[in-house]
C-alpha positions as CSV (number, residue, x, y, z in Angstrom):
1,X,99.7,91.4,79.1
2,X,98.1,88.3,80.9
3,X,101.3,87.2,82.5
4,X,101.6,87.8,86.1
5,X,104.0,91.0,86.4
6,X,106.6,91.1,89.4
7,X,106.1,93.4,91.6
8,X,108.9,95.6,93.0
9,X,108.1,98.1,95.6
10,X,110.5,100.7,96.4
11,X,109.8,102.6,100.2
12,X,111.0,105.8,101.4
13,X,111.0,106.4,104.9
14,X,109.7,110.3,105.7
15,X,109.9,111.6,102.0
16,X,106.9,114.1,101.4
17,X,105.6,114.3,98.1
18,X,107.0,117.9,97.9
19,X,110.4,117.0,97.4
20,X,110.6,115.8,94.4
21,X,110.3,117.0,90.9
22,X,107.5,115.0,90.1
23,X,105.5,116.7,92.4
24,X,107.4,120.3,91.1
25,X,110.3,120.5,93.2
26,X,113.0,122.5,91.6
27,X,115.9,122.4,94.0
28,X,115.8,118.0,94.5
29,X,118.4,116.3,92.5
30,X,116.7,112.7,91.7
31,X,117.4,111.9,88.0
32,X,116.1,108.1,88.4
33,X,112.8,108.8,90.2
34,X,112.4,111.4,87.5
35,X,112.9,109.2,84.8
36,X,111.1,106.6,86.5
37,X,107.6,109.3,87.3
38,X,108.3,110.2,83.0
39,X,106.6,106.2,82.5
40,X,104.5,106.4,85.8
41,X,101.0,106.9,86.7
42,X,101.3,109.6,89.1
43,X,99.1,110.1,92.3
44,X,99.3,113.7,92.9
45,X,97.4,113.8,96.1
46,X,98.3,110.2,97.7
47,X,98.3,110.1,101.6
48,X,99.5,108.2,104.5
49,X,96.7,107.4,107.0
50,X,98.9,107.5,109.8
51,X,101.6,109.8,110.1
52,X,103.7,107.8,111.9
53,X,106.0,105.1,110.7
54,X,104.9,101.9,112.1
55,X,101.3,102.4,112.0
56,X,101.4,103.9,108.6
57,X,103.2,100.4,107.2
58,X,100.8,98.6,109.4
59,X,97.8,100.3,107.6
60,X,99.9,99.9,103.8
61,X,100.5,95.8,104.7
62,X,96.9,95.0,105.7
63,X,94.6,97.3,104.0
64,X,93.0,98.1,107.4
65,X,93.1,101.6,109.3
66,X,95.5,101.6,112.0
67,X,92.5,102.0,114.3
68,X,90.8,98.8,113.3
69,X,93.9,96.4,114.5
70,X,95.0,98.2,116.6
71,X,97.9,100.1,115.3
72,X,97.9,103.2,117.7
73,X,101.9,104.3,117.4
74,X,105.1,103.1,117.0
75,X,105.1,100.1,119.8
76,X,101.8,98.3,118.7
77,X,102.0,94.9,117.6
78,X,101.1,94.2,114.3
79,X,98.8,91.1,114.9
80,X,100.0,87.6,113.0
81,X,96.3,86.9,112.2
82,X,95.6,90.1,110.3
83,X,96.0,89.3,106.4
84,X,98.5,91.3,104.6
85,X,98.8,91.8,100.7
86,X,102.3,89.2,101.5
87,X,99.9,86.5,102.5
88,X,97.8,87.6,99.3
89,X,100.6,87.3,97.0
90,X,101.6,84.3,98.4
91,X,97.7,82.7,97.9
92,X,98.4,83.8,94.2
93,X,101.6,82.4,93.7
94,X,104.0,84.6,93.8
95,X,107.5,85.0,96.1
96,X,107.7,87.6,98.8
97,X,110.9,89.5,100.0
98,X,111.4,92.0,102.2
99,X,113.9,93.6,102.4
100,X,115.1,97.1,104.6
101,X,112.6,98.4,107.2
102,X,108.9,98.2,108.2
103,X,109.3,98.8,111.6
104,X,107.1,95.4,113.0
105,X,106.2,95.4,116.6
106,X,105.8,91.7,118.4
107,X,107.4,88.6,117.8
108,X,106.0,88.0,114.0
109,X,108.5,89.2,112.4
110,X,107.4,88.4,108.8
111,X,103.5,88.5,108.5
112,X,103.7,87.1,105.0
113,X,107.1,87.5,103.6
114,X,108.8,83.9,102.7
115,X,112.0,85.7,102.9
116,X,113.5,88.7,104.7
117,X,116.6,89.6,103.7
118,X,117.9,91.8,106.6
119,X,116.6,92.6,110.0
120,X,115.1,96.0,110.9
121,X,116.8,99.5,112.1
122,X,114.1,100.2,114.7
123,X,112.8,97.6,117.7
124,X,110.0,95.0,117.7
125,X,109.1,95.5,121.4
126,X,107.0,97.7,123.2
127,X,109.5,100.5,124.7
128,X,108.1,103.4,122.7
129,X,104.6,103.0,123.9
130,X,103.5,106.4,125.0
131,X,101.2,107.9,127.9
132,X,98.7,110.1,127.4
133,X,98.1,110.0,131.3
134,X,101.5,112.0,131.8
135,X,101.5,113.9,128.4
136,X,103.4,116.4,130.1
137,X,106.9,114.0,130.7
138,X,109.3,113.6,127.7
139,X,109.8,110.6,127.4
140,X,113.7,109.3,126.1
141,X,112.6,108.1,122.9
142,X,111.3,111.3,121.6
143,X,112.3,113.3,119.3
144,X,114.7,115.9,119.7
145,X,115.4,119.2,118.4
146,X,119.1,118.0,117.7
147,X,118.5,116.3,114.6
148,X,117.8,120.2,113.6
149,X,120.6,121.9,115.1
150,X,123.5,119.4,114.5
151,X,122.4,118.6,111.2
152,X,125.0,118.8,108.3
153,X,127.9,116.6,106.3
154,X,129.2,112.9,107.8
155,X,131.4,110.4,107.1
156,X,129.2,107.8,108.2
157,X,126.1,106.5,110.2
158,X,123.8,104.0,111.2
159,X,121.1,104.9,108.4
160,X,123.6,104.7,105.6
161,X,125.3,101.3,107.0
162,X,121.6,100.1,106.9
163,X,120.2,101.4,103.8
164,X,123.5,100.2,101.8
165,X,122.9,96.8,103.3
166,X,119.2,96.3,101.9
167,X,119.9,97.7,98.6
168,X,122.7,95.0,98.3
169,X,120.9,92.4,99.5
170,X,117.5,92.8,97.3
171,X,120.1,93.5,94.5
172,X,121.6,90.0,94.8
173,X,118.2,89.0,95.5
174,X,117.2,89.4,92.3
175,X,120.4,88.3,90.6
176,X,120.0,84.7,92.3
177,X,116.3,84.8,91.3
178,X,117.4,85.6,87.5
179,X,119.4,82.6,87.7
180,X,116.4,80.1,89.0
181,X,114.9,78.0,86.6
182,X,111.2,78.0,87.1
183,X,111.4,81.1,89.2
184,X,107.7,82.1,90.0
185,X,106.4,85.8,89.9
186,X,108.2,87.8,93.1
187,X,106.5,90.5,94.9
188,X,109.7,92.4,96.7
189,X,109.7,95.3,99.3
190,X,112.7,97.4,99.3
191,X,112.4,99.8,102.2
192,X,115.4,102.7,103.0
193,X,115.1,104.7,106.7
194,X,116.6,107.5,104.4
195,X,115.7,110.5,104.7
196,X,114.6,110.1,107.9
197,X,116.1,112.3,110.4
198,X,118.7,112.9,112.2
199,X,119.6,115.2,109.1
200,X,123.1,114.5,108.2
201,X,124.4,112.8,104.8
202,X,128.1,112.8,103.3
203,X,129.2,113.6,100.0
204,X,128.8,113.0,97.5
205,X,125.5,114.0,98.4
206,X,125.9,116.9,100.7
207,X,127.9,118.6,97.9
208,X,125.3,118.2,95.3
209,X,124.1,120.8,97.0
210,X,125.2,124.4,98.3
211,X,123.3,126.3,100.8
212,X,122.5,129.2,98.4
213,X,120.1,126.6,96.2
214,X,118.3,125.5,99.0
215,X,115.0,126.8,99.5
216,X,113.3,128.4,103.1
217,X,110.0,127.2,104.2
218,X,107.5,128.7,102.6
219,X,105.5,129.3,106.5
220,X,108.7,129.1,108.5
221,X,106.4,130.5,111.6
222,X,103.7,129.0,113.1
223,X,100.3,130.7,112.1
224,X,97.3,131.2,114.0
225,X,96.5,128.8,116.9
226,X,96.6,125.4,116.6
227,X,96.9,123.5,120.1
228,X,98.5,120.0,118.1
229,X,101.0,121.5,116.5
230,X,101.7,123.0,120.0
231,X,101.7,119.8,121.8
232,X,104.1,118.4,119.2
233,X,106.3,121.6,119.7
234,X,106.7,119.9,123.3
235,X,106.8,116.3,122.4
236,X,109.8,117.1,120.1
237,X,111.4,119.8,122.7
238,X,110.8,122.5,120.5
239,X,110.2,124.8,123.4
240,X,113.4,123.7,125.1
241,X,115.9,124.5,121.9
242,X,114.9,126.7,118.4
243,X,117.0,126.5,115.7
244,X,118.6,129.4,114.1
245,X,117.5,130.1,110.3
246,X,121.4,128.8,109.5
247,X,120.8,125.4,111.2
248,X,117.2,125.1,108.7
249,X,119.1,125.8,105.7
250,X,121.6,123.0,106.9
251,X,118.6,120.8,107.6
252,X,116.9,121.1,104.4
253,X,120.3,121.0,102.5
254,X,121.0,117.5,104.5
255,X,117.4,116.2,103.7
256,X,117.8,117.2,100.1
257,X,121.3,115.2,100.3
258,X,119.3,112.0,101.4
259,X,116.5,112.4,99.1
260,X,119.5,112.2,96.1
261,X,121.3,109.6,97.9
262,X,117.6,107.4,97.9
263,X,117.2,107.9,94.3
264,X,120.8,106.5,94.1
265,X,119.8,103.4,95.7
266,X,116.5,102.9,93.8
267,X,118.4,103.9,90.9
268,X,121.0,100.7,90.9
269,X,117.7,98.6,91.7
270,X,116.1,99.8,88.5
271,X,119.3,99.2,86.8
272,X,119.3,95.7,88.2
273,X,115.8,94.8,86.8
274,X,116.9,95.8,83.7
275,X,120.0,94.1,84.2
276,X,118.5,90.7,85.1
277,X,115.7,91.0,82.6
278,X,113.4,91.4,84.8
279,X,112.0,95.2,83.9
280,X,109.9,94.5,80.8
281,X,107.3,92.2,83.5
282,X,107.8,94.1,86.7
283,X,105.5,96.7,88.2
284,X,107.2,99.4,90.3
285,X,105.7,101.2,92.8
286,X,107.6,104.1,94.7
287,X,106.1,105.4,98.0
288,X,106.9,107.0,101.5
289,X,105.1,105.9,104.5
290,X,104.6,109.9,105.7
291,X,106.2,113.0,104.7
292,X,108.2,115.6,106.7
293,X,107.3,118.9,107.9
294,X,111.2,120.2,107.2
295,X,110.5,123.6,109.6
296,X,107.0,124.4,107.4
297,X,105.1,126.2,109.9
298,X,108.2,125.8,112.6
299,X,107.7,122.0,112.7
300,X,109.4,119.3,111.7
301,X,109.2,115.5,111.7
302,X,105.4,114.2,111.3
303,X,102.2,113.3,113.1
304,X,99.9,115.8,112.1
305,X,97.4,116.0,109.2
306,X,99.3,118.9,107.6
307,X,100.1,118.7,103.9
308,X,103.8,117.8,103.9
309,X,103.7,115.4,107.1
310,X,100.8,113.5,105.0
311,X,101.0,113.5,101.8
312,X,103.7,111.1,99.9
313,X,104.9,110.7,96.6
314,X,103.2,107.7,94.9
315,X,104.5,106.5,91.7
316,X,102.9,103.1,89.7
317,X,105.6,102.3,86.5
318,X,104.5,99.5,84.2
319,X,104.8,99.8,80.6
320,X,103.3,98.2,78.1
321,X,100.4,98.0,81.2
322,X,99.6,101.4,81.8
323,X,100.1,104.7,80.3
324,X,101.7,107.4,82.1
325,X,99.1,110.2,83.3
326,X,98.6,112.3,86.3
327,X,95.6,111.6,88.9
328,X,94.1,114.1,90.9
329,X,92.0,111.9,93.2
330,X,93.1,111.2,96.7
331,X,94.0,107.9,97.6
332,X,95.6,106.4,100.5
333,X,98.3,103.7,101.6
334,X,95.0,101.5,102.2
335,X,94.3,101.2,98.8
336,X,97.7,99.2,98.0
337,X,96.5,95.6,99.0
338,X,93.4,95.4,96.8
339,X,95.6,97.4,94.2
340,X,98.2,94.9,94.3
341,X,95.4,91.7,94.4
342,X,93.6,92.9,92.1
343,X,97.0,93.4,89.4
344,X,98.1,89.9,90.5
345,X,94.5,88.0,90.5
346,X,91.9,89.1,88.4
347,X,89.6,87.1,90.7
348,X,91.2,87.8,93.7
349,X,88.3,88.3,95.7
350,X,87.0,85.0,95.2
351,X,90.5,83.3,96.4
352,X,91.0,85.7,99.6
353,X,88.9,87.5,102.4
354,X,87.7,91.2,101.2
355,X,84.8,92.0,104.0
356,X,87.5,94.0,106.0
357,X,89.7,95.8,103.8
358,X,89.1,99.5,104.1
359,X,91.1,100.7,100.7
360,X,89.9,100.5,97.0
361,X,91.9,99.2,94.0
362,X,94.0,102.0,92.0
363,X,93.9,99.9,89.2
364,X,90.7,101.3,87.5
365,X,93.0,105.2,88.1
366,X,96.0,103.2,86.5
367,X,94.1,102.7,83.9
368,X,92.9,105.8,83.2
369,X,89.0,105.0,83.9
370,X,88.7,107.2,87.0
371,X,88.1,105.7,90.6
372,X,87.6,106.4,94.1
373,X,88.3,110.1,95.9
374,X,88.6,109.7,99.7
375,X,90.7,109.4,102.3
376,X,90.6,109.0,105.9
377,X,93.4,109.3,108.1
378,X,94.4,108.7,111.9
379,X,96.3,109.2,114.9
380,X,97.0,108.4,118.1
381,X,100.6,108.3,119.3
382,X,102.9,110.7,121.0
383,X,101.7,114.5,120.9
384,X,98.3,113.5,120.7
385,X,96.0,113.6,123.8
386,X,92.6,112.1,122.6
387,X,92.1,110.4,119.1
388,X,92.5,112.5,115.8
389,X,90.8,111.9,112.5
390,X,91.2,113.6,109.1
391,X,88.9,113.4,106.0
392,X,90.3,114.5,102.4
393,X,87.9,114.1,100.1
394,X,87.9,116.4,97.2
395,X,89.6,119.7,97.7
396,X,89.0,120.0,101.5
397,X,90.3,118.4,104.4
398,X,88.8,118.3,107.7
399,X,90.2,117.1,110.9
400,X,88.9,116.5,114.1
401,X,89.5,115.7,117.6
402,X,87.5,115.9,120.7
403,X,90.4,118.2,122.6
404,X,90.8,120.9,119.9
405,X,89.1,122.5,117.7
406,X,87.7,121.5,114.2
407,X,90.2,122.5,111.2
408,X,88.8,122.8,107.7
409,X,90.9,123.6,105.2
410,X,90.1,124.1,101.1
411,X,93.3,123.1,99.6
412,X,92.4,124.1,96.4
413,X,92.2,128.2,97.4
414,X,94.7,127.7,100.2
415,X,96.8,124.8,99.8
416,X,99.5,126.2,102.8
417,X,96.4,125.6,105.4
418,X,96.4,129.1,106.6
419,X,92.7,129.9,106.4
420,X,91.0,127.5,108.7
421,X,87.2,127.6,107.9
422,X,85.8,125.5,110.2
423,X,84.3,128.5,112.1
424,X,83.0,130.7,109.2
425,X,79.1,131.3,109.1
426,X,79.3,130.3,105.1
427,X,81.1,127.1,105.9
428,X,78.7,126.0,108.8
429,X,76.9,123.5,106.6
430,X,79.7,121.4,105.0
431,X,81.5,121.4,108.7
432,X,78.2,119.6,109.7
433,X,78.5,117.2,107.1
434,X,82.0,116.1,108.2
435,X,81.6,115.9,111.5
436,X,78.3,113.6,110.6
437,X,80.7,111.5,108.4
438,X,83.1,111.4,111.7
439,X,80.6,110.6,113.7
440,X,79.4,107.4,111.8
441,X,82.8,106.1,110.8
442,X,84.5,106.6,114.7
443,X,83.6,106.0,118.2
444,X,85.6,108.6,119.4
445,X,85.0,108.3,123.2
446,X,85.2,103.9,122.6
447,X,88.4,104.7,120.2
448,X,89.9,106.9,123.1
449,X,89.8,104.6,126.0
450,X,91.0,101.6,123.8
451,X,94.5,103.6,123.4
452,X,94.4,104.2,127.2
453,X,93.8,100.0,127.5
454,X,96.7,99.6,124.8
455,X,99.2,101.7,126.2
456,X,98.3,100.2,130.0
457,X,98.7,97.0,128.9
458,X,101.7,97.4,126.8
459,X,103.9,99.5,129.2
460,X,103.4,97.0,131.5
461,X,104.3,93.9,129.7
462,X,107.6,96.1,128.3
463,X,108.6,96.5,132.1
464,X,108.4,92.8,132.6
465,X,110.0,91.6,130.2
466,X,113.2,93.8,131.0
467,X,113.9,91.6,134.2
468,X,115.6,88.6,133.9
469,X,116.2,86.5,131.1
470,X,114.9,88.8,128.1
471,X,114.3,86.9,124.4
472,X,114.3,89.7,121.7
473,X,111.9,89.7,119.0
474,X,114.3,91.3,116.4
475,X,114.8,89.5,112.7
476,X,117.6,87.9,112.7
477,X,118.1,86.6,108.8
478,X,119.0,83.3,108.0
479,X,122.0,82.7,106.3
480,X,123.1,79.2,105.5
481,X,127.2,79.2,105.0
482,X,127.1,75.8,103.8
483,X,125.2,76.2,100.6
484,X,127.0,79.4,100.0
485,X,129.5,80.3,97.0
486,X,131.5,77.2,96.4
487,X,131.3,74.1,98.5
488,X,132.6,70.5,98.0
489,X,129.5,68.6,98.3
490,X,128.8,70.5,95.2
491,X,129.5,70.0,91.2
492,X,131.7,72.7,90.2
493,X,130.9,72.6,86.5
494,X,127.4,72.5,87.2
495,X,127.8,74.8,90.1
496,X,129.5,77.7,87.9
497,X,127.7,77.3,84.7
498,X,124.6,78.1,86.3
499,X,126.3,81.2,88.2
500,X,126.8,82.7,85.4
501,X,124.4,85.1,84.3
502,X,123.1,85.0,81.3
503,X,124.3,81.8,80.5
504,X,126.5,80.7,78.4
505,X,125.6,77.6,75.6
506,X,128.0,74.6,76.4
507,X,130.0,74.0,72.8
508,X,131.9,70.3,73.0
């Protein structure tokens, strides 16, 4: 094919590659995404580089590591000069929509997108900065043990009002673009907060379900010593309330719930490209920006280099394009923007800036010709007390950080990360070798006092701005009532013959 494909990119928010059956879950109940990975190439070792929601978007829109713009946690703004694969797109013609959530801090609340179709479940300002100078103080925002221990069946919440609301809108979305004449080539972001905690979901989803199919951690205590995971323990009040083995089951059954309840939702979108005729030329990409620890090793939530808080499912679907396979190199959320140039542009780099992308095109892996194995990973936000960096390059993954101890892990012989090998005599040379690579890719001490600047300089702005007069940043969506539906400046034949879709031949 040399026509420009759509592009339809369906997000996940905290869905680890381990839940679904693509990945071989047997208890997840996700029939579309299963029939979906049957046509996909499928990234079995695909990573976030920042397990944390808006710096791990931050890194997938720009191609950058969080650390190079300045991404450090969930209250950094995401710079308006810093290209994203939206302002690619766009240089190449196509439409871009957002739709749902990517979690943009500062007053640009588009970087890229033409149109966004909804405005976002989380803030754009800076309240959720954290402090690493008082690491000991919980601060409000954190996370709670609570989404744990009052997990279970609802009627209704916030996550599902929202979630329902961006599936509806991209869905009509792509109806009104069906019915465009001329329409160009779309590039469109649908992005759920599901399954996010807190972990509650109604039926039918929680009754998919019953509590005797649902399966227990496989490390449901925390092994060895590991002074991050502690930390986070505290960040997320572990220490203050443990839940009982009944409240994990609940948990994982509710998670579960929302992980059927998201294949729902991307299921009527993949029923609406087809719908719309739109599915023979559209690529679609499913993804997660982190996973969830879901009581493995007694945590839960993210941000840590541990399998399930980092490692997402990553799904590429385009028939007649490329053949379904399995790939076994890792790859990042980095790689998406040259991925996505590079399938809308066979030139792209001569049309748009490249010097300071970080990721690699997954095209050559799409199409079955091998391609990069690497990954390097982040973070700096709440739990952390000095910059941490992971490497996952073939079947190890090393992680460093100047407070803790080195963690090596060979994934292939121990893929739970019990055995850490960092200290062993027989591993002594290849440890070395990492911490070389660390050492040339980070300034760790330079890195380190640049989060201290950030979160100075950010807290303090945040506490201005809440006296007096305050102007929020949040999208508000435009929505022009006098163009909508059926208005009397408008021809009604015209207007109704072109609503209909497909169309219907006049006869006289």
């Amino acid at each position: 094919m040399t026509e420009q494909p759509n592009i339809l990119i369906l997000m996940a928010d905290q869905l680890r590659a381990s839940a679904l059956p693509a990945y071989g879950n047997t208890v997840a109940k996700t029939p579309n995404l299963n029939r979906l990975a049957d046509r996909s190439v499928i990234f079995e070792n695909a990573y976030c580089n920042f397990p944390l929601c808006a710096p791990s978007r931050s890194v997938f829109m720009s191609g950058q590591l969080a650390t190079h713009i300045g991404a450090f946690d969930n209250a950094a703004e995401f710079s308006s000069q810093t290209p994203t694969f939206a302002h690619y797109l766009r240089t190449f013609g196509y439409e871009t929509i957002l739709s749902g959530k990517m979690h943009f801090c500062g007053p640009d609340q588009l970087h890229g997108f033409e149109k966004r179709l909804t405005t976002d479940i989380y803030p754009a300002d800076y309240n959720w900065t954290p402090d690493w100078t008082r690491f000991d103080e919980r601060l409000e925002w954190y996370h709670t043990m609570h989404s744990v221990t009052e997990a279970g069946k609802c009627v209704r919440t916030n996550q599902l009002d929202f979630d329902e609301e961006v599936v509806f809108n991209a869905r009509q979305k792509l109806f009104d673009m069906a019915r465009e004449p001329g329409q160009r080539p779309f590039a469109m972001v649908v992005s759920l907060t599901h399954p996010h905690d807190p972990f509650t979901i109604p039926d039918p989803w929680w009754s998919l379900y019953t509590d005797e199919e649902i399966d227990d951690p496989v490390v449901p205590e925390p092994p060895g010593t590991d002074p991050h995971a502690k930390r986070l323990r505290h960040v997320n009040g572990a220490e203050l309330l443990q839940p009982t083995p009944a409240q994990v089951k609940t948990a994982r059954r509710a998670y579960y719930g929302a992980c059927s309840f998201v294949d729902h939702q991307f299921g009527i979108l993949l029923d609406t490209l087809e719908a719309t005729g739109f599915a023979e030329n559209t690529i679609v990409i499913v993804m997660a920006d982190h996973g969830e620890m879901l009581g493995e090793r007694g945590m839960w939530y993210k941000m840590s280099f541990h399998e399930d808080a980092c490692r997402i499912p990553l799904l590429i679907s385009a028939p007649g394009r490329f053949a379904p396979h399995r790939v076994s190199e890792c790859v990042s959320l980095v790689d998406l923007l040259p991925t996505l140039a590079s399938v809308a542009s066979p030139d792209w780099k001569e049309q748009a800036p490249t010097r300071f992308l970080d990721g690699h095109s997954l095209l050559p892996h799409c199409m079955g010709e091998g391609g990069t194995d690497g990954v390097y990973g982040e973070y700096t936000a709440e739990g952390a007390v000095a910059p941490m960096v992971m490497i996952r390059r073939g079947q190890y993954k090393f992680i460093h950080c100047p407070a803790d101890p080195d963690q090596l892990y060979d994934l292939k012989q121990d893929p739970y990360e019990l055995n850490n090998l960092a200290a062993l005599p027989e591993h002594a040379a290849l440890t070395e070798q990492f911490r070389a690579e660390v050492a040339r890719e980070w300034d760790i001490p330079a890195l380190h006092e640049a989060v201290l600047a950030s979160q100075e300089r950010r807290s303090f702005v945040a506490r201005a701005l809440a006296k007096g007069q305050q102007s929020p940043w949040d999208h508000q969506p435009d929505r022009d009532a006098s163009s909508m539906y059926i208005r009397s400046h408008m021809d009604l034949e015209v207007l109704e013959k072109r609503a209909r879709f497909p169309t219907v031949a006049h006869h006289e």
